[in-house]
Every structure is written in structure tokens, then in C-alpha cells.
N, C-alpha and C positions, 0 to 999 in steps of 0.2 A: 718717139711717141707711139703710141699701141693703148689698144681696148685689153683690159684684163680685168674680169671678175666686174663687169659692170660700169667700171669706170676707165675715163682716158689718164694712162699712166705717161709717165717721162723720168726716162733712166736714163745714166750713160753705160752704153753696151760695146762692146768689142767683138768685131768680125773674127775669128780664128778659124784658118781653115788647116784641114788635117788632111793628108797625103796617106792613100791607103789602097788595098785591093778588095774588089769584094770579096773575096772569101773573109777578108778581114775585117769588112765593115760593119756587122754585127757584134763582135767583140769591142771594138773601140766606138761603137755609140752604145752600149751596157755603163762600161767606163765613165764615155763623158755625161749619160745621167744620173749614173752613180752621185759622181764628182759635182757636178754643177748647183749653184745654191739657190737655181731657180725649181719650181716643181714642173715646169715643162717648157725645156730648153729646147732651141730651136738647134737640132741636129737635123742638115738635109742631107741629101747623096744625087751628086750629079755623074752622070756620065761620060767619060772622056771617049770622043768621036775618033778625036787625033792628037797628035802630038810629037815633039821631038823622040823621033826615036830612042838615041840615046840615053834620054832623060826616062822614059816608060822604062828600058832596061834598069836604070836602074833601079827606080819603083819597085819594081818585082824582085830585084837580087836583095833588097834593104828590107822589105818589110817583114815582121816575122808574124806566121801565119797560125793561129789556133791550132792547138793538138786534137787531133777527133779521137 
């Protein structure tokens, strides 16, 4: 449930979280509100403190990164 435009709405909505660097997090939330068929999708960005290393390595080897 949510306040939208005045009144109390109730959807059903879906968590999807996206695995990304920032360099590449401005390009993949264009994307998702490109794509999305609300007009103001909830795109957040948390920051990772820590992590399995291994797992971050591979983060970084897998995502591909905007061309500037």
C-alpha cells in the first residue's frame, strides 16, 4: 500500500534487485525507468560496505561498464 496522487493505492509489486558498479549505475537506472510502467519507479542505490571478496571480484569482472 502507498499514498500516490492523493489517494491510498494497493498493488502487487516485486522487489528486484540489480547487481552493478557505480560507474554503471546511472546507465542501468535510465534503463529501468525507461522500461518500467510506472511513471516514478522506485530505483534506489545502496552501498556495499563489505562483502565476500570473491563474490565483489566478480562484480567487477562481469559487469560491463558504459563507453564514455
Amino acid at each position: 500500500m502507498y499514498w500516490w496522487e492523493g489517494k491510498v493505492q494497493q498493488d502487487h509489486e516485486t522487489v528486484l534487485i540489480f547487481k552493478t558498479l557505480p560507474e554503471a549505475y546511472a546507465k542501468l537506472e535510465r534503463l529501468i525507468v525507461d522500461l518500467h510502467s510506472y511513471s516514478v519507479p522506485c530505483v534506489l542505490a545502496f552501498p556495499v560496505v563489505e562483502g565476500n571478496p570473491p563474490y565483489l571480484d566478480w562484480i567487477r569482472e562481469n559487469v560491463n561498464l558504459p563507453s564514455h
